[in-house]
DOMARBA-167548 format. One record per residue (C-alpha): residue number from 1; residue in one letter; x, y, z. Coordinates in steps of 0.001 Angstrom, whole numbers, plus 500000, padded with zeros to 6 digits. Each point is the difference from the previous one (the first is absolute). Layout:
N
{NUM,a,{X,Y,Z}},
...
//
This chain:
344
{1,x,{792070,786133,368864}},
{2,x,{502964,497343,500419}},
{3,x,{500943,497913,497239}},
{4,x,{501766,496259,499544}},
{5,x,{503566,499919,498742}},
{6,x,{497991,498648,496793}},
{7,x,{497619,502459,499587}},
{8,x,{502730,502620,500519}},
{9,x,{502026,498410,497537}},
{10,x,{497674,500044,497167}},
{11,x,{498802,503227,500520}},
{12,x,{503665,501440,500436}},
{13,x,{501241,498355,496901}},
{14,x,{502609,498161,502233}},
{15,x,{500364,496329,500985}},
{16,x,{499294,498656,503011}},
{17,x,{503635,498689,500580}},
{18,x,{501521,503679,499587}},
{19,x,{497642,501087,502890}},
{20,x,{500755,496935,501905}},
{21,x,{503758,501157,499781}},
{22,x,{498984,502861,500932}},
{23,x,{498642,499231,503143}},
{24,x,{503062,497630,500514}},
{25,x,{502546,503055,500060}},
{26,x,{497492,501797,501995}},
{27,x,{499949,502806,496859}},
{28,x,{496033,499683,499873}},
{29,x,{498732,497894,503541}},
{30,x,{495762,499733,499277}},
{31,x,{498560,501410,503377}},
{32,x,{497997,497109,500607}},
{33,x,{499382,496162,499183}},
{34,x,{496530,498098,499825}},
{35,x,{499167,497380,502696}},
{36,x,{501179,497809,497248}},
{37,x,{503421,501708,499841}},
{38,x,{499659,501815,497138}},
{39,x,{501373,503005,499169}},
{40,x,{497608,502809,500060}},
{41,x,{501180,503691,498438}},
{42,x,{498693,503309,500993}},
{43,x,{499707,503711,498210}},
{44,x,{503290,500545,502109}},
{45,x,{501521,497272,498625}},
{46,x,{499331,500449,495922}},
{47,x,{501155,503812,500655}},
{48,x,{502864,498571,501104}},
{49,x,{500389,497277,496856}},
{50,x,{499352,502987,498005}},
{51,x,{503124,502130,501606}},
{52,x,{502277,496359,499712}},
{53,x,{498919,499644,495999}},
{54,x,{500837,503775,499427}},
{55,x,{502860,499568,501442}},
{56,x,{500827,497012,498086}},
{57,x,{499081,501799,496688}},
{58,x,{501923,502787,500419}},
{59,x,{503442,497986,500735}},
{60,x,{500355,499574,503785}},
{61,x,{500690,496455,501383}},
{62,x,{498508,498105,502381}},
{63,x,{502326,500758,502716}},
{64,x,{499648,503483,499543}},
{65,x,{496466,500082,499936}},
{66,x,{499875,498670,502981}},
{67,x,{502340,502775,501845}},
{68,x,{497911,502606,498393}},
{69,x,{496994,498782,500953}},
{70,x,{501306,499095,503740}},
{71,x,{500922,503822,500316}},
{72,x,{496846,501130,498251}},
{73,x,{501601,502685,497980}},
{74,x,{498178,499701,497224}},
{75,x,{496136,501029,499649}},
{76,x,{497468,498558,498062}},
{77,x,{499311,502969,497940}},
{78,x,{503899,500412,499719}},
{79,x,{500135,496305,498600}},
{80,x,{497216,500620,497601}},
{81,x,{501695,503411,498995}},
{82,x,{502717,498145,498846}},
{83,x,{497960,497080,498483}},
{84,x,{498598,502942,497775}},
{85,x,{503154,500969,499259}},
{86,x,{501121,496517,498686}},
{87,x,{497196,499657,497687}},
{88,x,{499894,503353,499075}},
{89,x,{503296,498879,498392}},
{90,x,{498989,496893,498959}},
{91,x,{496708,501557,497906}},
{92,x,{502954,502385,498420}},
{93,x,{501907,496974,498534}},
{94,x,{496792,498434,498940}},
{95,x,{498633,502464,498165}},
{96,x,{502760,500848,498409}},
{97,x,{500115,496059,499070}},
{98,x,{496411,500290,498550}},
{99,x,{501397,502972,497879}},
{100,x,{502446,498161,498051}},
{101,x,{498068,496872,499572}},
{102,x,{497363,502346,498688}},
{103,x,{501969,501418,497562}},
{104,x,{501497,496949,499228}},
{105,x,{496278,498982,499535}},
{106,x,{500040,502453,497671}},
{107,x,{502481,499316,497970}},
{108,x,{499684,496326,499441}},
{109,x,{495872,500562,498763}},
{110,x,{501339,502753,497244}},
{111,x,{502459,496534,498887}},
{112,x,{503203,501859,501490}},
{113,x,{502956,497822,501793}},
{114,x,{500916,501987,503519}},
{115,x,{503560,501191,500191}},
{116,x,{501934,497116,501932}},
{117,x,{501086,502693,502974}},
{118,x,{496170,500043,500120}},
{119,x,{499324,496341,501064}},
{120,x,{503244,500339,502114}},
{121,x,{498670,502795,501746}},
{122,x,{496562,498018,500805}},
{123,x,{501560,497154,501142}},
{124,x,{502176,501805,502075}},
{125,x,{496462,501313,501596}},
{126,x,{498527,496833,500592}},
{127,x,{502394,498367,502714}},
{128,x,{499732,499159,503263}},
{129,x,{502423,503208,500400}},
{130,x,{497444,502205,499436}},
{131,x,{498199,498809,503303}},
{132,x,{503012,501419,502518}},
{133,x,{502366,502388,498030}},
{134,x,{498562,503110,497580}},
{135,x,{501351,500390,496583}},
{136,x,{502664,502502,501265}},
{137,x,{500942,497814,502646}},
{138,x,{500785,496914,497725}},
{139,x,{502024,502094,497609}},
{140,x,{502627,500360,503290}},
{141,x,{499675,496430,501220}},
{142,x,{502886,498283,498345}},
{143,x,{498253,496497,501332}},
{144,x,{497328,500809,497391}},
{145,x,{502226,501411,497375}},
{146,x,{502719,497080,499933}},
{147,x,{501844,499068,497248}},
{148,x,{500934,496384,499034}},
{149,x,{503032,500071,502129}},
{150,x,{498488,501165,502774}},
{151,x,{497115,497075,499827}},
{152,x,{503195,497676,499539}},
{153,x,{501380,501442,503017}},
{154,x,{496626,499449,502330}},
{155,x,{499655,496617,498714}},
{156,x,{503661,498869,500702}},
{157,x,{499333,501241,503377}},
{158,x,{496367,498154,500477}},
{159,x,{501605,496689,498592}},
{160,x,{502892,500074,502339}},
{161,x,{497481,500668,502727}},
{162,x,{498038,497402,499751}},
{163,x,{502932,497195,499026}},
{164,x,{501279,501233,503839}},
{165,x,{496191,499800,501445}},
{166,x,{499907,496825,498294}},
{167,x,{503258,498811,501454}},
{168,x,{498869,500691,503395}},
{169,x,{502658,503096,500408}},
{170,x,{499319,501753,503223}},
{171,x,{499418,503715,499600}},
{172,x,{503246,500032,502151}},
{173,x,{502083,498808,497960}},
{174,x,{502514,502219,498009}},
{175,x,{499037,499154,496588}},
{176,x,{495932,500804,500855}},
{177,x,{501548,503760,501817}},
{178,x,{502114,500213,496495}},
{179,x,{496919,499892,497993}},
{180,x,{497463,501749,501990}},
{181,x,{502615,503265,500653}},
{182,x,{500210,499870,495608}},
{183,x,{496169,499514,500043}},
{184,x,{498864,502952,502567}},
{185,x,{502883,502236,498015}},
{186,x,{498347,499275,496581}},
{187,x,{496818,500637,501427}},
{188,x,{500994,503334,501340}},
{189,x,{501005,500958,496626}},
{190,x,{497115,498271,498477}},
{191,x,{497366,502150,502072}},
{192,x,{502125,503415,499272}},
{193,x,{500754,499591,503311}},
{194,x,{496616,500803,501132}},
{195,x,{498760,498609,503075}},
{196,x,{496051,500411,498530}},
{197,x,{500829,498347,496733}},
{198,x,{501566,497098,502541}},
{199,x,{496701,499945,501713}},
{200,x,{497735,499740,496820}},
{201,x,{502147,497392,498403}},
{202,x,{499549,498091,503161}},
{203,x,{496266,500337,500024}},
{204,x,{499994,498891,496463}},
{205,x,{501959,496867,500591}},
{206,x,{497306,498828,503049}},
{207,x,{497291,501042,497784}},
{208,x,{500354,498703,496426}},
{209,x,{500564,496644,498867}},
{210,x,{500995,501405,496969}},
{211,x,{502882,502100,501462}},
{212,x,{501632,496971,501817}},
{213,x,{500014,497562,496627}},
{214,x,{501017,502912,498192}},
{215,x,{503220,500125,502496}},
{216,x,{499892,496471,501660}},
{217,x,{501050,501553,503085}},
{218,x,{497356,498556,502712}},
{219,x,{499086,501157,502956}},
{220,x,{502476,497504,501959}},
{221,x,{502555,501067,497644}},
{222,x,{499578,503441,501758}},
{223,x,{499878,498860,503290}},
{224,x,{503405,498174,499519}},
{225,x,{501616,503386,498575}},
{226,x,{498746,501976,502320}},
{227,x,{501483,497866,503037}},
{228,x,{503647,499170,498317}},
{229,x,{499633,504135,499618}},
{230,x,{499327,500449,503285}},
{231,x,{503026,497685,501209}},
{232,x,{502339,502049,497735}},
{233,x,{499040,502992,502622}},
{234,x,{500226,497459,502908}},
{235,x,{503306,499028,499456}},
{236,x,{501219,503736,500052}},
{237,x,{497998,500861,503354}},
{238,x,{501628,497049,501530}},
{239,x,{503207,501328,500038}},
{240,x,{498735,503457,501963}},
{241,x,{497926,497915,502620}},
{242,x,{500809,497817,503086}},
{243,x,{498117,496488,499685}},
{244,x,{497005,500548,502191}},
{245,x,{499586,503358,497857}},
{246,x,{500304,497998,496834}},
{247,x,{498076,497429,501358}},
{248,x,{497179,502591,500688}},
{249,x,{500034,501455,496458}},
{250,x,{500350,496692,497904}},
{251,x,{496829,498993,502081}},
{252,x,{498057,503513,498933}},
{253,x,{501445,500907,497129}},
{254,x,{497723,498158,497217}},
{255,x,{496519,500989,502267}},
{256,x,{499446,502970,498369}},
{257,x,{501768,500212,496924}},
{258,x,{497371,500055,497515}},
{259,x,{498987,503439,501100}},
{260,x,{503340,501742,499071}},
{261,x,{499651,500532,496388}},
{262,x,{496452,501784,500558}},
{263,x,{501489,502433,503031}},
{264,x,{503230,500785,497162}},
{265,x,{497553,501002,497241}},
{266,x,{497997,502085,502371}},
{267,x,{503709,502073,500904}},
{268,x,{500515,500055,496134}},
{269,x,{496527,501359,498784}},
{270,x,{500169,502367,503540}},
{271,x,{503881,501132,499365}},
{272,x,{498991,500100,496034}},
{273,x,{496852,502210,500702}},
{274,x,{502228,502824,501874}},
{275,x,{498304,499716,503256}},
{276,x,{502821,500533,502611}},
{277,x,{501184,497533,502277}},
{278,x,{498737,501971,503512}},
{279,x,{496208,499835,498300}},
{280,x,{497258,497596,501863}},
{281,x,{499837,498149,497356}},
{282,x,{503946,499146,499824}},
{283,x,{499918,499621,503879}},
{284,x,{497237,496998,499757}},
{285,x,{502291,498089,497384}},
{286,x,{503034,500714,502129}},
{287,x,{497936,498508,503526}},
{288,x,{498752,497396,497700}},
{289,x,{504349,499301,498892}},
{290,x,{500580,500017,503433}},
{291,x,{497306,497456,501030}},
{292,x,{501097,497377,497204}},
{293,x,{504069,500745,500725}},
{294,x,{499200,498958,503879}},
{295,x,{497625,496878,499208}},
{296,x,{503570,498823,499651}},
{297,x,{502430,502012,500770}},
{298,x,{499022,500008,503428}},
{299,x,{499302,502758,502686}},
{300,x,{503232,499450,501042}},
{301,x,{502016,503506,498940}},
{302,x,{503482,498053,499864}},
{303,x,{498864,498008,497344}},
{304,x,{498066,502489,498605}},
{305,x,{502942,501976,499114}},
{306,x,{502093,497642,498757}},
{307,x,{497777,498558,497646}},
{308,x,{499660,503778,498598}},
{309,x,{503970,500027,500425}},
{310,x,{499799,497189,497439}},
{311,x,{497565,501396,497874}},
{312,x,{502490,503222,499683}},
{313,x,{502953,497788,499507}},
{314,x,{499151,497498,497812}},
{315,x,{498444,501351,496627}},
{316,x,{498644,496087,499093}},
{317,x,{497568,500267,502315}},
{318,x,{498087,502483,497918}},
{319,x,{500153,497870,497226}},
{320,x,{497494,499193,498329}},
{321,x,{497285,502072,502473}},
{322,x,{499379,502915,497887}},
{323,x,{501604,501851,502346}},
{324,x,{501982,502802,498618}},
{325,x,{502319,502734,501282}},
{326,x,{497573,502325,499578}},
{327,x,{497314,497790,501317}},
{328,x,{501679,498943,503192}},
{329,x,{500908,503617,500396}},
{330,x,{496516,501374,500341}},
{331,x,{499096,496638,501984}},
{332,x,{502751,500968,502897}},
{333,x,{498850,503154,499553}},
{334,x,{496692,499554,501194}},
{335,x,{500665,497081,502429}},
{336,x,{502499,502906,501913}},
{337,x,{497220,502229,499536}},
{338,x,{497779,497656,501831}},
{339,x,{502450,499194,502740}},
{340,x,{500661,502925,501047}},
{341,x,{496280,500877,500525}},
{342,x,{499885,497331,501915}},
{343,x,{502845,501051,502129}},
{344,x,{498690,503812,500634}},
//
């Protein structure tokens, strides 16, 4: 049975112009078109929706759906083991919601006032939060748990942002580098320096109004940091590289940079977990490092090396990456491991 880009958005829940985009980034192509040129999807194809909204669910961006679908390391069943997973978690938090409003029920038919830390703690269970972090999660996410200062802080920082994007300040320019390097810094510290929490927080921001008006920091607004970040790390390569090699990685370096932050949280949760560098699992993430560092880094070994030369001499390149000494530790550790399998 094939169904219309209509039919498959109703039925799906989605709307037709998210499948349309789809199908322009090539994430979800329908395997054939009507003699009227209409899109026409297969059982193929709404498996594959399914493994793409998963995905989407449980964190993972766009970009990095599309790797993991590309290599086709992830099964079905393993996608829908971990959808399980995710609700399994979710049904924990709302029952346990139910449960207080219950006995809050409770107490307001027998003409009793709840205790304030009561209402707090049932408001506290009905944000958007709830949707991507558990409750232990959100008691160490000091995003979530900011004080007055802090919210002062963030909206400085979104107010000068957007007076510059107003302006017409190129994300080149010194004072847009200034802000984004204090930005990506507060953010680190913001998400515990946790990659995952990074890539949650993320997810929120593309998915919920709510989160964006809450922190007026748009999705252009986060395009514009994340390139005046990325020419902060520029401007230190280009002082280890020749032209045509700084040419080459100016050209590459933005192509795949929304699929860092993913690949970092995966090293965390791996390096967190205990499971040693040398393991299959470590190895993948370490081909999969090694693939992203030469979409534009090069295959050239000269420049190779001395953009790792940099990265060992200058410690503001791993600024604001959640990359740690410990983390980048275990990450050479396992990218050594890998090269030197490859060399037996």
């Amino acid at each position: 049975m094939l169904l219309k880009v209509g039919e498959l958005a109703r039925r799906s829940g989605m709307t037709v112009r998210t499948l349309h985009y789809y199908d322009s980034i090539g994430l979800l192509i329908p395997s054939a078109r009507s003699d009227a040129g209409y899109r026409l999807y297969n059982r193929a194809d709404i498996t594959r929706l399914h493994h793409i909204q998963a995905l989407r669910r449980m964190g993972v961006t766009l970009a990095e759906i599309a790797a993991l679908l590309a290599r086709s390391e992830l099964s079905l069943p393993a996608v829908i083991a971990q959808q399980i997973a995710m609700l399994d978690r979710q049904l924990a938090q709302i029952t346990a919601l139910r449960g207080r409003l219950q006995h809050m029920h409770a107490q307001l038919a027998l003409g009793d006032e709840p205790e304030l830390n009561d209402w707090l703690t049932t408001l506290e269970s009905m944000t958007m939060y709830d949707k991507y972090f558990t409750a232990d999660e959100l008691t160490q996410l000091p995003f979530y748990q900011a004080d007055e200062a802090r919210n002062q802080e963030w909206g400085e920082m979104v107010s000068s942002v957007s007076v510059l994007m107003e302006s017409g300040v190129s994300a080149e320019d010194p004072r847009a580098q200034a802000i984004a390097r204090r930005w990506m810094r507060s953010l680190e510290r913001d998400t515990a320096g946790n990659p995952a929490f990074l890539t949650r927080l993320n997810t929120m921001h593309a998915d919920e109004p709510l989160m964006r008006e809450q922190t007026g920091i748009t999705p252009a607004m986060t395009e514009y940091i994340t390139r005046a970040f990325a020419e902060t790390k520029l401007a230190i390569y280009r002082k280890y590289l020749d032209e045509k090699e700084y040419a080459y990685v100016r050209a590459h370096y933005f192509d795949r940079m929304q699929e860092w932050p993913g690949l970092i949280a995966q090293f965390q949760q791996a390096m967190q977990a205990g499971v040693p560098a040398e393991s299959e699992q470590v190895q993948r993430l370490a081909a999969q490092w090694l693939e992203l560092f030469r979409s534009y880094a090069s295959d050239n070994p000269a420049t190779q090396m001395k953009i790792r030369q940099a990265m060992e001499q200058e410690p503001a390149l791993t600024e604001g990456t959640w990359l740690t000494p410990t983390l980048l530790a275990y990450l050479r550790q396992s990218i050594a491991q890998l090269m030197s399998r490859a060399g037996r």
